[in-house]
Chimera marker file (.cmm) of the C-alpha trace (Angstrom):
<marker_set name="trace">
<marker id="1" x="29.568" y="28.170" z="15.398" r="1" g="1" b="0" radius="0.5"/>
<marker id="2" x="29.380" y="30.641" z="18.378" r="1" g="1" b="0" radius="0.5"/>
<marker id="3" x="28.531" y="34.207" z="18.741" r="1" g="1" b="0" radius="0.5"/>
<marker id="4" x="32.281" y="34.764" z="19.049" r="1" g="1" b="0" radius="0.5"/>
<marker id="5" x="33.589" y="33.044" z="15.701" r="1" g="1" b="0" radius="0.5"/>
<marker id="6" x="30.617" y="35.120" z="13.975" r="1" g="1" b="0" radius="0.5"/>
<marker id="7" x="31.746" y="38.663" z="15.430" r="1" g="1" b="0" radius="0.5"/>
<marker id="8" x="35.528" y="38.171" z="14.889" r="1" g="1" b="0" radius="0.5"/>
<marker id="9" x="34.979" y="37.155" z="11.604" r="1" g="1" b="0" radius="0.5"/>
<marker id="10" x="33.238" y="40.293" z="10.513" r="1" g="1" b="0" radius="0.5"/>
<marker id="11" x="35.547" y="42.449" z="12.636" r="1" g="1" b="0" radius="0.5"/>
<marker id="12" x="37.920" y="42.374" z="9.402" r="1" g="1" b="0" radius="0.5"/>
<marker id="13" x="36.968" y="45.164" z="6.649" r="1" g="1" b="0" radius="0.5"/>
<marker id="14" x="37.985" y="42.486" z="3.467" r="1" g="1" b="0" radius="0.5"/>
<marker id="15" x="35.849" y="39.932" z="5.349" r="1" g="1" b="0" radius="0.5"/>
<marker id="16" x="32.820" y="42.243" z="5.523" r="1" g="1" b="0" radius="0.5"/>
<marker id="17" x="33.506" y="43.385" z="1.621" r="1" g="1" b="0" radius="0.5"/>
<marker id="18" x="33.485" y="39.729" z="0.608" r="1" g="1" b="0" radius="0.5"/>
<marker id="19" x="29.917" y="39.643" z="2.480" r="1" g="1" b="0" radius="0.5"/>
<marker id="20" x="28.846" y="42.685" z="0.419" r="1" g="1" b="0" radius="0.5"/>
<marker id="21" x="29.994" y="40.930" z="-2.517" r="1" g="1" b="0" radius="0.5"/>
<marker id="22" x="27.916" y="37.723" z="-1.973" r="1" g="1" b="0" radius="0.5"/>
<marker id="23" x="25.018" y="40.046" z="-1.195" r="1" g="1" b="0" radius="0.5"/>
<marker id="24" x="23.939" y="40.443" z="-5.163" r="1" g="1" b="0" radius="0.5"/>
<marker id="25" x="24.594" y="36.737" z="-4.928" r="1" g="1" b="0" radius="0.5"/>
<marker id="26" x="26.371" y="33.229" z="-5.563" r="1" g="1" b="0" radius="0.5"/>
<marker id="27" x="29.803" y="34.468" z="-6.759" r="1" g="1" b="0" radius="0.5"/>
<marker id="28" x="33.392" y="31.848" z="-7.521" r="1" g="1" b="0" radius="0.5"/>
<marker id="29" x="36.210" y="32.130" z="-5.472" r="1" g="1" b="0" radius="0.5"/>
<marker id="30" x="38.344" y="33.672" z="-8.388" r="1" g="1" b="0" radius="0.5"/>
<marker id="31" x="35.597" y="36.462" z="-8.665" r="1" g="1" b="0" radius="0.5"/>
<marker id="32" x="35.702" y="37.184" z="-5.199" r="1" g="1" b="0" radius="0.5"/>
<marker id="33" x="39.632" y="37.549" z="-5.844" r="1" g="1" b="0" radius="0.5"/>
<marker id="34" x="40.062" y="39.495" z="-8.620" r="1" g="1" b="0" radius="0.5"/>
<marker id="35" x="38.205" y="42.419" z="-6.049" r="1" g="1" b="0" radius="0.5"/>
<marker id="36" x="40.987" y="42.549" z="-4.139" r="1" g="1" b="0" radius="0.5"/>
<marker id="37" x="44.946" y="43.724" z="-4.614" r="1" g="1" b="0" radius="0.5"/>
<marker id="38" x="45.701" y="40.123" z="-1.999" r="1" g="1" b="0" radius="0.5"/>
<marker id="39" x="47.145" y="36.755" z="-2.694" r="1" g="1" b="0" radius="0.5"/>
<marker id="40" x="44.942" y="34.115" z="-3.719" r="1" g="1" b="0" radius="0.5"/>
<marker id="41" x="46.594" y="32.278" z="-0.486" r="1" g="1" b="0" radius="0.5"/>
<marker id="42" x="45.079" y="35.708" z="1.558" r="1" g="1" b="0" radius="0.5"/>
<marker id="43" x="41.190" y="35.923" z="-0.058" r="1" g="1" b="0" radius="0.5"/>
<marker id="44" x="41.471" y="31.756" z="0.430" r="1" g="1" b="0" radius="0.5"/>
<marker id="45" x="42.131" y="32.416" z="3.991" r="1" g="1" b="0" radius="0.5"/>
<marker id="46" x="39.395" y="34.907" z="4.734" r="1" g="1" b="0" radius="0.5"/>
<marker id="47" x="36.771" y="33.179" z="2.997" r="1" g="1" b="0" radius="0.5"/>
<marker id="48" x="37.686" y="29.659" z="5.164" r="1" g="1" b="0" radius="0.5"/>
<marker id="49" x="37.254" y="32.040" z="8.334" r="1" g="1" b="0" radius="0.5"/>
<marker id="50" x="33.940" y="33.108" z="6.614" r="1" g="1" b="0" radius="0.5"/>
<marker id="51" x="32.972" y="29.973" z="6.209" r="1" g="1" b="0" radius="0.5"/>
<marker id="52" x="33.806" y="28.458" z="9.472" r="1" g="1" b="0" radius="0.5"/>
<marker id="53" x="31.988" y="31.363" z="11.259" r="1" g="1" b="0" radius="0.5"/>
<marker id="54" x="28.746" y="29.436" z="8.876" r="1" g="1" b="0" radius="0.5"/>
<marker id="55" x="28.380" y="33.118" z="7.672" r="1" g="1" b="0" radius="0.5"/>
<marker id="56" x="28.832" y="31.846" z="4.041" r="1" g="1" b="0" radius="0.5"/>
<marker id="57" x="29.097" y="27.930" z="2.402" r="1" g="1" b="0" radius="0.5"/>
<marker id="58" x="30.491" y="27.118" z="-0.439" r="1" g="1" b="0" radius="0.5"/>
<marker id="59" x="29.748" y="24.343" z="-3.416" r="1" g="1" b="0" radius="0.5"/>
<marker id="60" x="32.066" y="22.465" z="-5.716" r="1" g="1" b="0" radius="0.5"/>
<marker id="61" x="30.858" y="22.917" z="-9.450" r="1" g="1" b="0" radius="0.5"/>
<marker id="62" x="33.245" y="20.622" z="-11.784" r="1" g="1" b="0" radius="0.5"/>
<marker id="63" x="37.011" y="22.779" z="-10.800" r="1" g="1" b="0" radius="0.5"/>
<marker id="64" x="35.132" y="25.943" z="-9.132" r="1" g="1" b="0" radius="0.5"/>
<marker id="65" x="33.777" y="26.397" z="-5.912" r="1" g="1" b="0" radius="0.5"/>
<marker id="66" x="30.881" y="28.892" z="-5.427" r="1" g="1" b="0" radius="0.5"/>
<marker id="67" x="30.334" y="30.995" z="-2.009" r="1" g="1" b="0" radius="0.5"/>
<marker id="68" x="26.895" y="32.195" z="-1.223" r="1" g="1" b="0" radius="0.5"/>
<marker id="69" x="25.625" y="33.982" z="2.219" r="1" g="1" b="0" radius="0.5"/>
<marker id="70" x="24.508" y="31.747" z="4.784" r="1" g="1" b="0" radius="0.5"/>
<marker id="71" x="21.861" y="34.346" z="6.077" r="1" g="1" b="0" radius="0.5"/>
<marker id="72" x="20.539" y="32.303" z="9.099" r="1" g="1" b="0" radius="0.5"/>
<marker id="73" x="23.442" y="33.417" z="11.223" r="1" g="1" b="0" radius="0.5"/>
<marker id="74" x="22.647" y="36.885" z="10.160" r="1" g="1" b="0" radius="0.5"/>
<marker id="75" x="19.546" y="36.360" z="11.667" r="1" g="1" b="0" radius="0.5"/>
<marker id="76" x="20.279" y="34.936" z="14.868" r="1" g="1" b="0" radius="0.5"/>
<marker id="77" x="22.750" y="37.675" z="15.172" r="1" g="1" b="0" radius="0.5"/>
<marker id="78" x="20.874" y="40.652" z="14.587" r="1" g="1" b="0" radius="0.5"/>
<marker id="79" x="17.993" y="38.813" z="17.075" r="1" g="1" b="0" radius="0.5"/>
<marker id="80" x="20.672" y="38.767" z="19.382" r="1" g="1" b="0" radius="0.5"/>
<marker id="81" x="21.680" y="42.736" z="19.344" r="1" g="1" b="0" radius="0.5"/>
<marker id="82" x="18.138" y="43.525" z="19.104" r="1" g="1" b="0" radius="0.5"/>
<marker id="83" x="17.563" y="41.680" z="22.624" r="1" g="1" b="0" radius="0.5"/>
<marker id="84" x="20.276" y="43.852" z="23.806" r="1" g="1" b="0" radius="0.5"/>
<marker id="85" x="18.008" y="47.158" z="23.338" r="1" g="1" b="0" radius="0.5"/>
<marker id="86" x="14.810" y="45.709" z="24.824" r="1" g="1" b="0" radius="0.5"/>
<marker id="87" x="13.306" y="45.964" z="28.312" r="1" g="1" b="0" radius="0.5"/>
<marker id="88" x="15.849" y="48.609" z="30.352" r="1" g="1" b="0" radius="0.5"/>
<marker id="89" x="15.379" y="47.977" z="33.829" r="1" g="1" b="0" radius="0.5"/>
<link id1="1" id2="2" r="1" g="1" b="0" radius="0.2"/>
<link id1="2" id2="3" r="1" g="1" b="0" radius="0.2"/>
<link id1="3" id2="4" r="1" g="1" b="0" radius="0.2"/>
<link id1="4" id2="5" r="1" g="1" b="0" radius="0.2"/>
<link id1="5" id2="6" r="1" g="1" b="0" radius="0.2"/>
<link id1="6" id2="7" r="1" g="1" b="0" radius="0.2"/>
<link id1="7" id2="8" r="1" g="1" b="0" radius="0.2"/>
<link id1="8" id2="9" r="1" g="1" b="0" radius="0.2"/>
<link id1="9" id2="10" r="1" g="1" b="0" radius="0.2"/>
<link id1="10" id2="11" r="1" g="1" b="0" radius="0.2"/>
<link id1="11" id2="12" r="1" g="1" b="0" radius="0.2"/>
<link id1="12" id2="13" r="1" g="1" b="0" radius="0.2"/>
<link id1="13" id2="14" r="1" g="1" b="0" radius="0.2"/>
<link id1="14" id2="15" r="1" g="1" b="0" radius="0.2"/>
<link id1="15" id2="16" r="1" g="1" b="0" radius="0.2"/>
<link id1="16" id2="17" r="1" g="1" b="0" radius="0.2"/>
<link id1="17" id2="18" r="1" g="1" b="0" radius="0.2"/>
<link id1="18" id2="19" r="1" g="1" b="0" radius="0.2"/>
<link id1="19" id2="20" r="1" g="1" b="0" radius="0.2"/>
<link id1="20" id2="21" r="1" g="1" b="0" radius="0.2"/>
<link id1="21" id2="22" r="1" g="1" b="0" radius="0.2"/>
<link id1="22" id2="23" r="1" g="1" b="0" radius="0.2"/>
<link id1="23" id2="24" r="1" g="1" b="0" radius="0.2"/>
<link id1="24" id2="25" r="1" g="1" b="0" radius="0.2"/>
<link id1="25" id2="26" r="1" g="1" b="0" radius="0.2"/>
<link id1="26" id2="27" r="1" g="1" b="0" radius="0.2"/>
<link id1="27" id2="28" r="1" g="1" b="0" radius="0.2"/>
<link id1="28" id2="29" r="1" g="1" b="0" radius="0.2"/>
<link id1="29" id2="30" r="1" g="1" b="0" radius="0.2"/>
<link id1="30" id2="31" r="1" g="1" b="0" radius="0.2"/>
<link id1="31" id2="32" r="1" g="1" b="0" radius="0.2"/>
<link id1="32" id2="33" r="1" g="1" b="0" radius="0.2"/>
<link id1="33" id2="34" r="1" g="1" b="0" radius="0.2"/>
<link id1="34" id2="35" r="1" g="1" b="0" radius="0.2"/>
<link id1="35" id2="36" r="1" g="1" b="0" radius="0.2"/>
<link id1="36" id2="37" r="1" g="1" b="0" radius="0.2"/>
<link id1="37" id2="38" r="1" g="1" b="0" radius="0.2"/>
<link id1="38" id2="39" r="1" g="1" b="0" radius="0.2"/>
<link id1="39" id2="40" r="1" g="1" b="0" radius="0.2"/>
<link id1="40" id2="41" r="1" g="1" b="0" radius="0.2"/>
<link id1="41" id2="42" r="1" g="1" b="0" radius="0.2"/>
<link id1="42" id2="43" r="1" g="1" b="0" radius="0.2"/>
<link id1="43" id2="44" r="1" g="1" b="0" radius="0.2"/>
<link id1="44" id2="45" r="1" g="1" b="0" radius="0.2"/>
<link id1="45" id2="46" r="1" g="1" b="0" radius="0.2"/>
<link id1="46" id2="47" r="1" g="1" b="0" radius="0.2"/>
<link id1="47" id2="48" r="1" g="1" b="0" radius="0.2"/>
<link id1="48" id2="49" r="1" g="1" b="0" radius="0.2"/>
<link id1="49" id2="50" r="1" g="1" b="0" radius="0.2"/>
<link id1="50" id2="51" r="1" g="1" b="0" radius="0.2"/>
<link id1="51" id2="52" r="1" g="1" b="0" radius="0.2"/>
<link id1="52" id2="53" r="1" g="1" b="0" radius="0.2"/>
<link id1="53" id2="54" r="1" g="1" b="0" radius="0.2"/>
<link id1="54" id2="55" r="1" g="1" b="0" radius="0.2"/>
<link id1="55" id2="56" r="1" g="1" b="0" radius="0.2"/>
<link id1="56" id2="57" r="1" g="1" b="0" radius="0.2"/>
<link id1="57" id2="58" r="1" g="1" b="0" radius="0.2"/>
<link id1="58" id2="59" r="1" g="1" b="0" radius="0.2"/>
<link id1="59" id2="60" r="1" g="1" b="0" radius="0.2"/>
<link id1="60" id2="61" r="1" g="1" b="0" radius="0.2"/>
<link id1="61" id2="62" r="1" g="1" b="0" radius="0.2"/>
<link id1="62" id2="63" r="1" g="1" b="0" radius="0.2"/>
<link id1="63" id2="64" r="1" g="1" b="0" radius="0.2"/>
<link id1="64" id2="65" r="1" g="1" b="0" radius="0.2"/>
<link id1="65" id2="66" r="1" g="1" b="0" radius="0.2"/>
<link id1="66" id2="67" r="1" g="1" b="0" radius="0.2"/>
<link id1="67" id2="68" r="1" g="1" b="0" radius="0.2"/>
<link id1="68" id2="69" r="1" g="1" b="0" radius="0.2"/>
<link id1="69" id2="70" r="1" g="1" b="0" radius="0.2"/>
<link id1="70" id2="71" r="1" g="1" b="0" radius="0.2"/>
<link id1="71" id2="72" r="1" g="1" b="0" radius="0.2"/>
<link id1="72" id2="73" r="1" g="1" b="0" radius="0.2"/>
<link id1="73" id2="74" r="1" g="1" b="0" radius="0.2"/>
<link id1="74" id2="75" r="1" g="1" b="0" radius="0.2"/>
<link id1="75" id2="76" r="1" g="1" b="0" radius="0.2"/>
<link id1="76" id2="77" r="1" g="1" b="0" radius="0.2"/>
<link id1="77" id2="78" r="1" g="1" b="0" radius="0.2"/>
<link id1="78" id2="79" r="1" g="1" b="0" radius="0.2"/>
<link id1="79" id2="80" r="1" g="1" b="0" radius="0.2"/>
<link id1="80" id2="81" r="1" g="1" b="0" radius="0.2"/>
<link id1="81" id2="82" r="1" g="1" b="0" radius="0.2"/>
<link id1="82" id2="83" r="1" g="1" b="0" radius="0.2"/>
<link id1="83" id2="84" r="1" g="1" b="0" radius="0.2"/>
<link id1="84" id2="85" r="1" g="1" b="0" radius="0.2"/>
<link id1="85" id2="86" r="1" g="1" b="0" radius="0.2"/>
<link id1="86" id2="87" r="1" g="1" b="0" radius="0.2"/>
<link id1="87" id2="88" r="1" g="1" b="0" radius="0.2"/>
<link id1="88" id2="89" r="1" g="1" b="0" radius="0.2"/>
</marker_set>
């Protein structure tokens, strides 16, 4: 995914507490729900847009499917802002 997808998807505040979340680790999508006062239909929709940014995947354990960070983008993201400082002209 692009630079674009990756910042729009954590523009959203639920998007970036779902990332906080997965931060202490792998967690289900019902766990990630119960956090929040939003539809299933809602928390299903921000974690696709999560997960089509490639800031999280997710794997299918028997009838559960388990997000986790994907931190590689992180990294290519904050390598990117940190260009941004260097070498004023």
């Amino acid at each position: 995914m692009g630079m674009n997808e990756t910042l729009k998807a954590i523009a959203d505040p639920v998007r970036r507490d779902i990332l906080q979340m997965l931060k202490r680790g792998k967690k289900s999508a019902g766990e990630i729900a119960e956090q929040f006062a939003l539809s299933g239909a809602t928390v299903s929709y921000h974690l696709t847009k999560l997960k089509n940014a490639d800031l999280i995947a997710e794997q299918k354990h028997k009838n559960f499917i388990y997000y986790e960070l994907n931190t590689s983008v992180f990294e290519e993201v904050l390598t990117w802002i940190c260009a941004l400082g260097g070498n004023k002209q």
